[in-house]
N, C-alpha and C positions, 0 to 999 in steps of 0.2 A: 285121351291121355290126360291123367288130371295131374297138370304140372302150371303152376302158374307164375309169369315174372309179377314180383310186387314193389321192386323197386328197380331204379336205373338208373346211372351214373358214370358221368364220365371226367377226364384230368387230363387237360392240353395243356402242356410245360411252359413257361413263362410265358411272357408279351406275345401279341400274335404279330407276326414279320407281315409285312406286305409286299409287293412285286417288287418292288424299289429298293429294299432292302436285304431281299434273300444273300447276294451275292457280299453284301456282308459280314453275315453270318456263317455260312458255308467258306467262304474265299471265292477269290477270282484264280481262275488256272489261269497259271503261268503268270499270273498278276493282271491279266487279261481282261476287260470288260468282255460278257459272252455277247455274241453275234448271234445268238439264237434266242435268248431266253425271253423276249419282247411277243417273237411269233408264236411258240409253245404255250405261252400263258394266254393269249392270245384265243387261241384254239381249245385250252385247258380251262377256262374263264375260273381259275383259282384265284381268289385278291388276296386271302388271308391264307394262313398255317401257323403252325408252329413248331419249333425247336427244340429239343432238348438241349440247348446250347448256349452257354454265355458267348452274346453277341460279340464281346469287351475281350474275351481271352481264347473265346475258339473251345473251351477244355466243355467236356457234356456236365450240364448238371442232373441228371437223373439215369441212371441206367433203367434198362427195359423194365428190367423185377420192380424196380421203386417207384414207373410210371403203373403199374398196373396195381400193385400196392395201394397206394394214393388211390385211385379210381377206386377201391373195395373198401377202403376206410369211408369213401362219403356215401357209399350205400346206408338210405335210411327204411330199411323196411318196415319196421315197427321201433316203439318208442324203446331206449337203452338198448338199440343193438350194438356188439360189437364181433369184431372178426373172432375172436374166442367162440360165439355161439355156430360158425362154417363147423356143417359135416362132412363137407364134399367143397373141395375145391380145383376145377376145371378149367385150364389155361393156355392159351393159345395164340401164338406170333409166329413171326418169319422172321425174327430178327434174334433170337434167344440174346445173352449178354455173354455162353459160351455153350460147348459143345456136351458139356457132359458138370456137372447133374441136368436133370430136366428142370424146363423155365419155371411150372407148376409148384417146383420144392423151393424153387430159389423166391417166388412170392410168396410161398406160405412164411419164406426166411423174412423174408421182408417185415413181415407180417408180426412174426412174430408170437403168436396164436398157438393154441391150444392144438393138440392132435385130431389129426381128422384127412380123411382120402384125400388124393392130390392126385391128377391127371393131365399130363402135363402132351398137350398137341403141337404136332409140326407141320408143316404144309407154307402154304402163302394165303391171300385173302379165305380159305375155308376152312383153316387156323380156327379162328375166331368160331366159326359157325358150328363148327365139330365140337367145340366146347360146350357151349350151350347147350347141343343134342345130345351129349353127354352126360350132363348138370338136368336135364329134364328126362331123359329116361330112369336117373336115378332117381328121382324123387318120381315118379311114377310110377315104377316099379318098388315104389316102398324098399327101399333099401337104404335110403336119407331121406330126415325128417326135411330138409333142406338143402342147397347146394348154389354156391357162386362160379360163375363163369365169367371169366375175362378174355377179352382178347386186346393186344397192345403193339405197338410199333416203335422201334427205335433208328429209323429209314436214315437218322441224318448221318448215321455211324458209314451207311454204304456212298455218303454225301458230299463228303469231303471235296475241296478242291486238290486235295495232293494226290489225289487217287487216279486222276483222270488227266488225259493232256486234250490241246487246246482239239478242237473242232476245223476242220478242213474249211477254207472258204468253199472250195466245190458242195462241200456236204451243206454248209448252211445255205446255200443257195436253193438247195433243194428245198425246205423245207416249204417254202412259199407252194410250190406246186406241187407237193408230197407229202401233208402235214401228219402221216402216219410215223414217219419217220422218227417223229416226237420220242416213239416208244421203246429209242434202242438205246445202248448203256451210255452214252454221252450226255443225253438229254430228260433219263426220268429224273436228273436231280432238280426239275426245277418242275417235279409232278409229287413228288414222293415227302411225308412227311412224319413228325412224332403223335402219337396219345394213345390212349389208352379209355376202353370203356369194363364196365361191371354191369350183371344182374345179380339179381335174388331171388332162386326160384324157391316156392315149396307148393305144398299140396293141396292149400287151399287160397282163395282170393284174400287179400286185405278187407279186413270188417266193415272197415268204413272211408274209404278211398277206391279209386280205380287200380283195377289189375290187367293183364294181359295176358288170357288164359293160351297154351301153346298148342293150336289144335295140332299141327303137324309138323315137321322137318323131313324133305326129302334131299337126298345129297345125291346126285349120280356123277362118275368119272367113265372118260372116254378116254383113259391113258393106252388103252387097248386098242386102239383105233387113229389117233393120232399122236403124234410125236411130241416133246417136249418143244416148248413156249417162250419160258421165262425160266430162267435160271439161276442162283449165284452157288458159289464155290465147286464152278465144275467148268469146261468149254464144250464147243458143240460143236461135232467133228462136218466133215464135208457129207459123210453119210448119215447124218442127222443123229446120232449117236453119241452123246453124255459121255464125259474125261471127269471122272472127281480129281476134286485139288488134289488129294493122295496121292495121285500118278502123277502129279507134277512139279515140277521142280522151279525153280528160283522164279525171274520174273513171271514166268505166266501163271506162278502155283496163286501168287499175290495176286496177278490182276484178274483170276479166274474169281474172286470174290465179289465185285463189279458185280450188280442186277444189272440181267441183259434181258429182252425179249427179241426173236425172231420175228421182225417186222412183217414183213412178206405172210409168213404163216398166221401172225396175229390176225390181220386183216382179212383174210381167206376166211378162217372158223369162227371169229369169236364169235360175230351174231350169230351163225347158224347155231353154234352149241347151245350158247343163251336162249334161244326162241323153237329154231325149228329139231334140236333133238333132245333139249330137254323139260321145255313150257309145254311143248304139247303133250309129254307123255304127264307132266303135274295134273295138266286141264282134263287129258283123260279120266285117270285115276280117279281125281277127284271132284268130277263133275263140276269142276267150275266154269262161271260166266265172268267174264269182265263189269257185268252190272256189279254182280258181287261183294266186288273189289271196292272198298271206300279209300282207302290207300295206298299208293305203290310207290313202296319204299326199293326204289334200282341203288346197287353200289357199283358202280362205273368209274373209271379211272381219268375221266376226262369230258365234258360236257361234248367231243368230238364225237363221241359214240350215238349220244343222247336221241339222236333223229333218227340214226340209226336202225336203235332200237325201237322207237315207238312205230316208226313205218315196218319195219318185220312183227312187230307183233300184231299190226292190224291186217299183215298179208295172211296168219293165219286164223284170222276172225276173233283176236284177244284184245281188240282199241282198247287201252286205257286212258281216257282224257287227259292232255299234260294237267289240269289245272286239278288233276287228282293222284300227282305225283310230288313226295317229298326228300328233297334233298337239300343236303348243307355244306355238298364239297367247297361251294366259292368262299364258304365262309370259316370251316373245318378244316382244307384239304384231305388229299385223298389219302388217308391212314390204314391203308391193309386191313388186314386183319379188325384192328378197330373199327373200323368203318360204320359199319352196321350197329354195332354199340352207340357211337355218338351220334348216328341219325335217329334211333332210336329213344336217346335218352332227352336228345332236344324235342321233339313229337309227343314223349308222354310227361314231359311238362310246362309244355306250350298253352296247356288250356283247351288245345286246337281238339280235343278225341270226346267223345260220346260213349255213352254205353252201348254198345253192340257195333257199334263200329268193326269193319275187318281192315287188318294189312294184311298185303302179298310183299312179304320180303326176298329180295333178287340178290343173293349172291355167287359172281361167278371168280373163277380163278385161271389165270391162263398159263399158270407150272406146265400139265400136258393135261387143262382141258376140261374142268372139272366145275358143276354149278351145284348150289345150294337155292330150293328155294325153303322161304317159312312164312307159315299163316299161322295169324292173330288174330285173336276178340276180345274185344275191351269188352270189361264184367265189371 
């Protein structure tokens, strides 16, 4: 596939909050210091994120369109670019700014820029990833001379302290010997965060700098097979069955807006879907080894997982050594759909990559179930 990223860049909104801080910025419910949010960071080992939010008034300073905008104005692919020269622009969050037009049009608005394809994705963390596979088969398929792909977050809108009431003592109590718990609608706000990253793809490498040629993207969903996960603007009946807001009416149409995940079921699939039903069939495919591997860029939602994963991937003979695994949640947080964008954009220009260097990029999504992986070579 001759599709190559040549540039990467990403746009985390103001000052970066630290643990101490969050419940500043968000609010305290009910005016409340949380009883939980010490154990969850704790388990999350997040120290840093960031806001799209004036700490000072609460009111957002950037909408999702403006954080992913920003992020594609610093792309520097070659000298005098600007967004006027996008043939293809491919865009991707879970948090849109609304329902109708697509987020895609509303950044090209942003933007402000010259006519050219817009594609605009929906989903949750594979948002982002669908963009890019998007942005690269166009320009592989010779159909654009070039194409930019975003993916952005605007998590604090779901954030709010008024949105939520306070936390049971019985429940906080659990968390101590349940720290799964972490990942139901009460508690992702102190997991969940804003930004926004960018690529540049086109059809040949940078002349005299590094690129990241796209050897592959494979995306598989297992919506067919298990049940939805993670959800917002809908509730999840007793027979596991999806309510969209549409059928509902007054308070619960609003608190069906609330990100929830199905704790219980979380815990059950995710590894297996991440490792044992969909690494294996990647490793198949594509005759890969773990030597291979010079980088393993996981997007995980929680440093809880972390051990997790690296003990299942070596039960089916894929070790990847931690000390050849890259991430930046503690210091990014965990940004959806961006994710993979800002781990990325810190990695290729860290200094840290070599020519022929490979990454295995891990993105998984738990809506109902769905992983991305992508492999890279530095050229």
């Amino acid at each position: 596939m001759k599709a190559y990223i040549t540039d990467i860049a990403a746009f985390l909104p103001n000052a970066p909050v630290d643990n101490k801080n969050i419940e500043k910025v968000l609010g305290m419910v009910h005016q409340t210091p949380s009883r939980t949010r010490a154990i969850i960071l704790r388990n999350n080992k997040i120290r840093e994120r960031y806001y799209a939010v004036d700490p000072e008034t609460g009111r957002l300073t950037h909408t999702n369109a403006q954080l992913a905008a920003e992020a594609v104005r610093r792309l520097r692919p070659y000298d005098g670019f600007t967004p006027d020269q996008i043939e293809c622009l491919c865009c991707g969050t879970s948090s849109p700014d609304q329902l109708m037009p697509g987020h895609g049009l509303m950044v090209h608005g942003e933007l402000a820029s010259s006519p050219c394809e817009v594609a605009s994705m929906s989903g949750i963390c594979l948002s982002g990833i669908s963009a890019l596979k998007y942005a690269a088969l166009n320009v592989a398929a010779g159909i654009s001379a070039n194409a930019v792909a975003t993916g952005s977050e605007l998590a604090s809108t779901f954030m709010r302290a008024d949105l939520f009431n306070a936390v049971s003592p019985e429940r906080a109590d659990q968390l101590e010997s349940c720290p799964s718990i972490s990942f139901d609608a009460d508690f992702l706000r102190w997991m969940l965060s804003d930004g926004a990253g960018a690529v540049f793809v086109s059809a040949a490498p940078a002349p005299e700098r590094l690129s990241l040629r796209i050897d592959w993207i494979e995306h598989l969903s297992f919506a067919g097979q298990l049940e939805t996960c993670m959800y917002s603007g809908a509730v999840k009946n007793e027979d596991s069955s999806i309510t969209g807001w549409r059928s509902l009416a007054g308070a619960a149409g609003a608190e069906s807006f609330l990100v929830k995940q199905d704790v219980k079921l979380l815990n059950r699939e995710i590894i297996s879907t991440i490792v044992n039903r969909t690494l294996t069939r990647v490793v198949a495919k594509h005759l890969l080894s773990p030597e291979q591997i010079d980088w393993f860029l996981p997007h995980y939602s929680s440093e809880y997982f972390r051990q997790s994963l690296h003990d299942r991937m070596g039960e089916i003979g894929f070790s990847i050594p931690q000390e050849r695994w890259f991430s930046n949640l503690a210091t990014k947080g965990n940004t959806g759909s961006a994710s993979i964008y800002i781990m990325l954009e810190e990695l290729f220009h860290s200094g840290q990559l070599n020519r022929g260097d490979t990454m295995l990029c891990m993105i998984p999504e738990s809506g109902r179930f769905s992983v991305a992986y992508m492999h890279l070579t530095a050229v």
